[in-house]
N, C-alpha and C positions, 0 to 999 in steps of 0.2 A: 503506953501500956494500957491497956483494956485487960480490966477481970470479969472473964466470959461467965463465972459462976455468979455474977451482980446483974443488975439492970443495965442493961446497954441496947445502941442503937441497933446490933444487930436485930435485937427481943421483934421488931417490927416484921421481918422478914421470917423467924423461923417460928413464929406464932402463928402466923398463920397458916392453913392447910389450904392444899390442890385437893380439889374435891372432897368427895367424905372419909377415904382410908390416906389419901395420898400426903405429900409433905415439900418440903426442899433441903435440902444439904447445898452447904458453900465450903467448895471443897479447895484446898491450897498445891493444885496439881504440882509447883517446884518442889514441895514437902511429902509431896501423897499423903496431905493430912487433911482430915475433917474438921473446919476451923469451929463449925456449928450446926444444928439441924433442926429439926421440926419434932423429932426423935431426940429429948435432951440427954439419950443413954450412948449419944453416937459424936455428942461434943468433942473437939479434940483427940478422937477414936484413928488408928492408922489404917490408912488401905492396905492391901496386899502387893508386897513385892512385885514388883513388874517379872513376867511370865508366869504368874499365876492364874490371873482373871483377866483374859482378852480383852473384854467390852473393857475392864478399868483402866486397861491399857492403853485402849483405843482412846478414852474420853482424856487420859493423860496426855495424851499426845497432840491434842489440839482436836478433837471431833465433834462438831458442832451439830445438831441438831437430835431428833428423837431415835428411840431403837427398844427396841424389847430385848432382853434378858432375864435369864432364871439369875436368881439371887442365894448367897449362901444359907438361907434357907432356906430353899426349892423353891420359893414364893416368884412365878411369873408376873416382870414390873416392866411398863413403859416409860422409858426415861428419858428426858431433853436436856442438853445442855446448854450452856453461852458462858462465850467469856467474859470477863469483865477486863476493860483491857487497862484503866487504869490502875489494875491490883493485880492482874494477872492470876485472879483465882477464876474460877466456874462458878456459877448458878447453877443447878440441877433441879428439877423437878422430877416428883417421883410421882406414879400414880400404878397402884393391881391395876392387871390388866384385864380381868374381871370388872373391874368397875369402870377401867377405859371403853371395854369394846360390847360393854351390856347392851346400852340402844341400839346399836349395830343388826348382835344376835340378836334381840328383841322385832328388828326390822325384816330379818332374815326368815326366823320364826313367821310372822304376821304374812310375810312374803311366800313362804312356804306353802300355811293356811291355803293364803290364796290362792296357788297356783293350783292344789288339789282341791278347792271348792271349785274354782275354772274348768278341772280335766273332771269330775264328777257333773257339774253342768255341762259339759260339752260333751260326757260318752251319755246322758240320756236326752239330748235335744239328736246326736246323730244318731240314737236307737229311736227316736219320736220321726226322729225327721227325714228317716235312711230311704223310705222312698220318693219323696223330694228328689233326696239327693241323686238318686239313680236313676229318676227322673231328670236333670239335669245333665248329667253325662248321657245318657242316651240322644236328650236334645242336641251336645255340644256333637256327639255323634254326627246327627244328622246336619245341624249347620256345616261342620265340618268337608261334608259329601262321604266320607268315611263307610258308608251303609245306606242302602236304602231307607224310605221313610218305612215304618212297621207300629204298630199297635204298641204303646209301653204298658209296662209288667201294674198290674195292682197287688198288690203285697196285703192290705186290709181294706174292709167295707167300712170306712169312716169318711171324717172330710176330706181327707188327704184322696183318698179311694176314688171319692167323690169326683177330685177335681182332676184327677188323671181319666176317671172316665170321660169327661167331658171334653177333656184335650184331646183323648183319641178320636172322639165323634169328629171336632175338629179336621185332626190330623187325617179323616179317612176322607173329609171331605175337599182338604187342598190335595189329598194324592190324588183323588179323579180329576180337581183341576187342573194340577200338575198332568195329569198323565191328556186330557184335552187338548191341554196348551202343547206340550212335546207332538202330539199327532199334529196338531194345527201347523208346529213350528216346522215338523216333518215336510209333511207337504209344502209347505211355502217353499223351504230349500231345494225340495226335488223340484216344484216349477221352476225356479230360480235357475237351479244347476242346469235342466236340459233347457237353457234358453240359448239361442246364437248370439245374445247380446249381452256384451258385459254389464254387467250393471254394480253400484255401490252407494250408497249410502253414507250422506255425511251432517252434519249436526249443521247449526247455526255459524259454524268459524269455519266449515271447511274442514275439521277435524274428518277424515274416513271410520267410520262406525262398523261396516258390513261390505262384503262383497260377494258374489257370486263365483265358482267356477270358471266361468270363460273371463269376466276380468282378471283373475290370476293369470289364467292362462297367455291372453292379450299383450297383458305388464308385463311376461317374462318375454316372447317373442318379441316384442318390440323394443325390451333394451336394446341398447347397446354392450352390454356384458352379458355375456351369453350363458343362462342359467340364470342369472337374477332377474329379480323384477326391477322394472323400471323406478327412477326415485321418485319418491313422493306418491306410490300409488297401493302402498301397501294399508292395515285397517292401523291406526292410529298418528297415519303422516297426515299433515295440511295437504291434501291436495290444492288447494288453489297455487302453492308453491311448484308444480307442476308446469304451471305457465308461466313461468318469470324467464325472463330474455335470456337468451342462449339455451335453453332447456331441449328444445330437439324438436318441440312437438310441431312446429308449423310459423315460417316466418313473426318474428316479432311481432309485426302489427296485428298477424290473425289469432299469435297466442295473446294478447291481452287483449284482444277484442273476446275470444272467451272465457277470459277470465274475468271481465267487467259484466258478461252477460248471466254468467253463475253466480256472482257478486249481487247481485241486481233482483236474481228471484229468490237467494238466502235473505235479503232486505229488503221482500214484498216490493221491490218498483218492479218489477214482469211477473205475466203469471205464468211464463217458461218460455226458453230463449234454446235455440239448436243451432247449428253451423256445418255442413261440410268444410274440411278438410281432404286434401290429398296426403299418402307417405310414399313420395318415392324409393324406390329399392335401383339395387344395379342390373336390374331386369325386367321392371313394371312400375308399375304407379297404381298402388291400390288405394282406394278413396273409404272414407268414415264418417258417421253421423254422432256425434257429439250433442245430448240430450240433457238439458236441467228442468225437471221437474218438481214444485216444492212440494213437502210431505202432507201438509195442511194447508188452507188459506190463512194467507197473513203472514205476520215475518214470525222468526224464531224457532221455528218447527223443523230444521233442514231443509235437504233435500235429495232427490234421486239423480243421477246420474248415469245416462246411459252412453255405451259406447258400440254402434252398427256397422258392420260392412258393408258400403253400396257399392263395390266394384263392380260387381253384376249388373247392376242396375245401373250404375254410371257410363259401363261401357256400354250396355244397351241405350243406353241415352244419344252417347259419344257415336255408336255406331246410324242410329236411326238418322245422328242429323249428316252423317257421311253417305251414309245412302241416300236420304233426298238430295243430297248437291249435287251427287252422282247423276242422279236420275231425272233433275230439273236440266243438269246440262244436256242429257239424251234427249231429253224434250222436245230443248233448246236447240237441237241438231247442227250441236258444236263439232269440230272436227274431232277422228277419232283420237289424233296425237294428246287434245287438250283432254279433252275425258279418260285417256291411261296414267297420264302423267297428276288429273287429279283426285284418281282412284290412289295411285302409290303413297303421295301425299298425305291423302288421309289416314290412312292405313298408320304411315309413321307418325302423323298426329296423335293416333287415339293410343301410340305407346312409341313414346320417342326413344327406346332402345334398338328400334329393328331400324334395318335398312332396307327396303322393298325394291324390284324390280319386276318389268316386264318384258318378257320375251314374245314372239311371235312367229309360227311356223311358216317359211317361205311359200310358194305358191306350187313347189313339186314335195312340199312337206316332207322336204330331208334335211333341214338345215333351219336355225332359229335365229330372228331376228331382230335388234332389241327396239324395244318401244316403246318402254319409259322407265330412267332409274335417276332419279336426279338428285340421289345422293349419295351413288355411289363414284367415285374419280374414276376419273372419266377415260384412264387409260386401262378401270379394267371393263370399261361399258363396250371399250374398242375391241377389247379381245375377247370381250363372249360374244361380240355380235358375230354374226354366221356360225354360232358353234355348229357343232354337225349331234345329227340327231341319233342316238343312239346305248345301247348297256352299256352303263359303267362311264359313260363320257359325261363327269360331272352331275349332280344333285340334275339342270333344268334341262339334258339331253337325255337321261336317263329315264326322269319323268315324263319328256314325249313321247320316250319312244314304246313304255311300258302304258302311258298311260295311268297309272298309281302314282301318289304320294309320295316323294321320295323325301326322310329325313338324315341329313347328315350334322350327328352334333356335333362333333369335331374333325374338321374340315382336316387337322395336320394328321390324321390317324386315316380317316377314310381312304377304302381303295378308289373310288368313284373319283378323289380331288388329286391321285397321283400325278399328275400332270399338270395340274393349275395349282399343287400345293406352293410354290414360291411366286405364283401371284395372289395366293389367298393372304398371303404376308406380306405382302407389299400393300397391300389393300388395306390391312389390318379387319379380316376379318377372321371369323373362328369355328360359325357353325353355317349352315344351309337348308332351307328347308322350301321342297317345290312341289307347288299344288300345280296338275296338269287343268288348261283352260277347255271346256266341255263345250262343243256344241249342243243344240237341241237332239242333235243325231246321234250324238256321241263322239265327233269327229275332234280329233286335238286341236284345238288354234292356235294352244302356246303355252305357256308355263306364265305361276306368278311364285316368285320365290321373296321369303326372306329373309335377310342374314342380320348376325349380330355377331359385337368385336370379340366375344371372348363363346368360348365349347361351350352351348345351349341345352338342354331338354325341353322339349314344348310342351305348356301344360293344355288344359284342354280346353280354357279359353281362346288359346293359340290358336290352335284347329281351328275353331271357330271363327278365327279374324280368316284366318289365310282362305277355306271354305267360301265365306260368303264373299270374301273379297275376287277370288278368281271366278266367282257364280257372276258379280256386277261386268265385272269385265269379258266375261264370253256372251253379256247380253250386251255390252259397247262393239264389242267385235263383229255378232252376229247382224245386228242394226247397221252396221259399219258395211257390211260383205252383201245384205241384202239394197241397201241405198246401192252399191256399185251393180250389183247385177238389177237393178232395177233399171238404173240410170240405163244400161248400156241395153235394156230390153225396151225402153222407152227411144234410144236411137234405133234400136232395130227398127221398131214398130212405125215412126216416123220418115223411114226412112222407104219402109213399103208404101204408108199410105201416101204421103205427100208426092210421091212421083209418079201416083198412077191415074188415069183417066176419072173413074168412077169415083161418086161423093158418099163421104163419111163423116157420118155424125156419131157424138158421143153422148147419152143422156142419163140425167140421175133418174131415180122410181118417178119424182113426180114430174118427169117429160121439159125438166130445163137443160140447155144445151153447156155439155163441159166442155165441148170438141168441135170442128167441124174443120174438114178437111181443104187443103188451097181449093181444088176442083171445084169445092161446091161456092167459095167466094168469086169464082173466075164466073160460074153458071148463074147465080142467083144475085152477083151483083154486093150484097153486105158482106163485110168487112167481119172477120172475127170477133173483135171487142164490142162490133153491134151487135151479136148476136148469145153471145156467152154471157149463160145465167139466166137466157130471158123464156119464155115457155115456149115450143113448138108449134101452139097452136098459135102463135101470135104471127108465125109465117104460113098461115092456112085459111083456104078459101071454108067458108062454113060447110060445102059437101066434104069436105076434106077433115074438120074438128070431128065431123060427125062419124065420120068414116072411122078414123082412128078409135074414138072412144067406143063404137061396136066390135072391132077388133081387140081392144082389152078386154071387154067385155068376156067376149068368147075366150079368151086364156084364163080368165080370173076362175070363169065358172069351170071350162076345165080342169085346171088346179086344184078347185073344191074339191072332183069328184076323182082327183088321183092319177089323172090323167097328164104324161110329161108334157107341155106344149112344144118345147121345142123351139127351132126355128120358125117365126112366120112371115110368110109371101109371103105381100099383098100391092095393090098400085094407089096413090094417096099424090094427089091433084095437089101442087104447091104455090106461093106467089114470092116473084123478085121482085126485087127492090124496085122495079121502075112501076109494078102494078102488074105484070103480064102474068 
C-alpha cells in the first residue's frame, strides 16, 4: 500500500518537469486511472470513458510513441507515451506545443528573413546587372549558331556600358574575320570541288577529317552497293581500314603495300609515297593514282590523300607501247600473218574483254578473208572466212561493203546477224563492232572487228582503240601489197634486163654501182660482187673520169638554171678486167 498523498518513490518522477510548462502523468490504462502527475491536481483523477477522447483511446489501447492533441481545455499538447511492461501502466510526457515547436517557428522565421533578404538581393543585383545578363543570352545566342553575330544592346553609359562596348569592338572585329575566313574557306572548297581528283584529308591515325566532291562521288561509284559509299571512306571512318585483306580495293599484297606507304608518311619515314592500281569492271580495266601527301613536315600533322584517273593516260601508254611492236615488226619486215595476228593481240591486251579479229578482202574484192583471230573458236573463224561482201551480210561484210563503221550491240536483235544469230551463240558472243580497213586511196582491204560475250555500247575510248587499230593494220597491208607488187616489178624488170644483149648499170647520186647487168659481166670480164658498191670511176680510163665529171657538170649547171636535163647521150671509153 503506498499513500500517494506522503512522500514516496513516485515524488522522483512527477517532480520533475519536461521542459519549462511541460510535465508527466503515470497513467494506469487497465483502470483509465491517473495514478500520479507533475500536476498534483490530476493524482488519482479518472480519464474519460472510452469513446469519448480518441487520442485517450488510442494511448489506452497500447500506442506508443508521440502525437499532438487539443486537450480538454483547448490547450494544443505534444504527448509521448511508453509502457512500462513490468506494471503494465504508461509513462506520458506532456509538453505545449507552443513551447515544443518554438525553435522550429523561430528557424522558419529567421529562414523566412532570409529568403526575402535573398529575393531583395537578387531583384537589385538582376536590375544592377540586367544587362550583363542580356549580355549573356545574346552571347549564348550566338554560340549557339541561333542568329548571326550583331553589335549587343548598351542599356547605360557606365562600366557595365563600358565593357559591352568593348566586346562589340571585339565582336566586329572577329565578324570580318569570320567573314575572311568563310571567303577564304569558300574558295578553297570551290578549288576542291571542281577538281577531277578525289581528294581527303585525314589526321595522324587515319581518322578522315574532309573530303571533296569527286571523292564522294568515286566512294559511291565504286562500291559495291549501289548508292552507298564505299566502307571506310566516308569523313570520320579509319580509312586505312580501307586496305585490310579482302576489302575490294586491289590484291592483298598491293592493298597493304598501300596501306604501309600512308602508314609511313602519317609517321614522317616518307615524305610521300603513290601507287597505281588497276579496277577491273565486266567491260574495261580502268587504272588510279593513289596519293599520300603529309600536311606539314614531320610526323603528327596528317595527311592528304589523293585519288586520279590515269586510264587515259594508261591506255595511251598501253597503246604507244602496242604501236612500236607493231611497227618495229614492219620494220623488221616480218610476214604479214605475224604482224595481223600481233596487231589483234594487242588490241585484246590493252582490254582483255574484246575479242579482235581480222578479215581481208580477196583479190576480186567480193568476198572476205580471215587473217587473224586467234581467240576466237575456231569453228566460227571457219565460217566467216569467205563471208561475201555485202548490206546487211553481218557487222564485217556490211562494213566493206559500205565502207563505214558498222556497230552491232546486240548481235541476238540485230537484222545484220540474222543469219549468223545461232553461231553468235555458239560462239558465246553478244555484240560486234567493224572498223573498215583504209588504203592511202581509200580502197577497202578488210575489216577489223571486235566482239564481246555479252550486248555492248562502245564508249569513245573504243573508237579510238578499234580507229587506230585498223589505221596500224592497213599500213601492215599496204607495206604488205607494195613488197608483192614490188617484188613481181622487180621480176618483171630482171627479167627484161637480164636477157638482153646491151649493159646496164644501176648507180646511187654518188656514181657507186647498185646493179649491173649479166651482159656487162660477160663484156668487161668482173663479176658482180667485184663491182657492187665500188665508184665507176674506178672502171675508167682518166679521159674517161674526166669525161663524165664535165658531163655532170653540164646537168648540175643546167638544173641551177631550171632547165629539165633529161636524158643524156654521150660515149665514155671503159676498161675490163683484163686491162683493155
Amino acid at each position: 500500500m503506498i499513500n500517494l498523498g506522503m512522500v514516496n518513490f513516485l515524488d522522483r518522477v512527477t517532480e520533475g518537469r519536461y521542459g519549462r510548462t511541460g510535465g508527466y502523468v503515470l497513467v494506469a490504462p487497465q483502470y483509465r486511472l491517473i495514478v500520479t502527475a507533475t500536476d498534483r491536481r490530476r493524482v488519482m483523477a479518472a480519464l474519460p470513458d472510452p469513446g469519448i477522447d480518441p487520442t485517450i483511446d488510442r494511448f489506452i489501447d497500447g500506442f506508443q510513441g508521440p502525437i499532438v492533441y487539443i486537450s480538454t481545455a483547448g490547450a494544443e499538447i505534444l504527448t509521448s507515451s511508453r509502457r512500462i511492461p513490468v506494471a503494465a501502466w504508461d509513462m506520458v510526457a506532456i509538453l505545449p506545443t507552443a513551447e515544443a515547436f518554438a525553435p522550429i517557428r523561430a528557424m522558419q522565421l529567421r529562414m523566412l528573413l532570409t529568403m526575402l533578404a535573398a529575393a531583395a538581393s537578387w531583384w537589385m543585383l538582376t536590375r544592377q546587372l540586367s544587362p550583363l545578363l542580356d549580355t549573356a543570352r545574346t552571347l549564348a545566342a550566338l554560340t549557339g549558331g541561333q542568329q548571326p553575330a550583331a553589335a549587343l544592346p548598351i542599356a547605360r553609359q557606365d562600366e557595365i556600358g563600358e565593357l559591352i562596348g568593348g566586346f562589340n569592338r571585339l565582336l566586329e572585329t572577329l565578324r570580318q574575320r569570320e567573314k575572311a575566313l568563310l571567303e577564304s574557306e569558300s574558295f578553297k572548297n570551290a578549288i576542291l570541288n571542281s577538281m577531277a581528283t578525289g581528294i581527303a584529308v585525314v589526321d595522324r591515325y587515319g581518322i578522315i577529317q574532309a573530303v571533296n566532291k569527286r571523292w564522294r562521288r568515286s566512294s559511291v561509284d565504286d562500291a559495291g552497293d549501289p548508292g552507298r559509299p564505299a566502307p571506310h571512306t566516308e569523313v570520320g571512318a579509319n580509312y586505312l581500314a580501307f586496305f585490310d585483306a579482302g576489302s575490294g580495293f586491289a590484291p592483298d599484297a598491293e592493298a597493304l603495300r598501300a596501306r604501309s606507304g600512308i602508314e609511313a608518311v602519317l609517321d614522317g619515314r616518307l615524305p610521300g609515297f603513290s601507287v597505281d592500281y588497276p579496277r577491273p569492271s565486266a567491260h574495261e580495266t580502268r587504272w588510279f593514282t593513289l596519293a599520300a601527301m603529309p600536311l606539314e613536315p614531320g610526323r603528327g600533322h596528317g595527311s592528304v590523300i589523293t585519288h586520279s584517273e590515269i586510264t587515259a593516260l594508261k591506255r595511251a601508254e598501253q597503246y604507244e607501247q602496242y604501236r612500236s611492236r607493231t611497227l618495229e615488226l614492219l620494220a623488221a619486215g616480218k610476214p604479214l600473218e605475224v604482224i595481223l595476228d600481233a596487231l589483234v593481240r594487242g588490241v585484246e591486251q590493252l582490254n582483255p574483254a574484246m575479242l579482235c579479229s581480222i578479215l581481208l578482202c580477196d583479190s576480186e574484192g567480193t568476198h572476205l578473208l580471215s587473217g587473224a583471230a586467234p581467240s576466237l573458236p575456231d569453228f566460227f573463224t571457219a565460217a566467216v572466212n569467205g563471208l561475201e561482201i555485202g548490206a546487211g551480210i553481218g557487222s564485217c561484210g556490211t562494213a566493206a561493203y559500205t565502207g563505214q563503221r558498222v556497230v552491232v550491240e546486240d548481235v541476238t536483235t540485230h537484222p545484220y546477224w540474222k543469219r549468223s544469230k545461232s553461231l553468235a551463240a555458239r560462239a558465246g558472243l553478244g555484240s560486234c563492232w567493224s572498223e573498215p580497213i583504209r588504203a592511202s586511196t581509200g580502197q577497202v582491204l578488210g575489216t577489223f572487228a571486235i566482239y564481246h560475250r555479252q550486248a555492248h555500247t562502245p564508249a569513245e575510248s573504243d573508237i579510238v582503240i578499234i580507229e587506230q587499230a585498223a589505221h596500224l593494220a592497213s599500213i601492215a597491208i599496204e607495206k604488205n601489197l607494195s613488197a608483192e607488187r614490188l617484188r613481181e616489178s622487180e621480176a618483171h624488170y630482171r627479167l627484161l634486163i637480164e636477157n638482153v644483149s646491151d649493159i646496164v648499170w644501176r648507180q646511187d647520186r654518188d656514181h657507186r654501182f647498185t646493179y649491173i647487168s649479166p651482159a656487162d659481166e660477160r663484156l668487161r670480164g668482173y663479176r658482180a660482187d667485184e663491182v657492187i658498191g665500188r665508184s665507176v670511176t674506178e672502171v675508167l680510163p682518166d679521159e674517161g673520169v674526166a669525161l663524165l665529171r664535165e658531163t655532170q657538170r653540164q646537168r648540175d649547171e643546167a638544173e641551177q638554171n631550171g632547165i629539165r636535163t633529161g636524158i643524156t647521150r654521150f660515149e665514155l671509153p671503159q676498161l675490163r678486167k683484163n686491162g683493155r
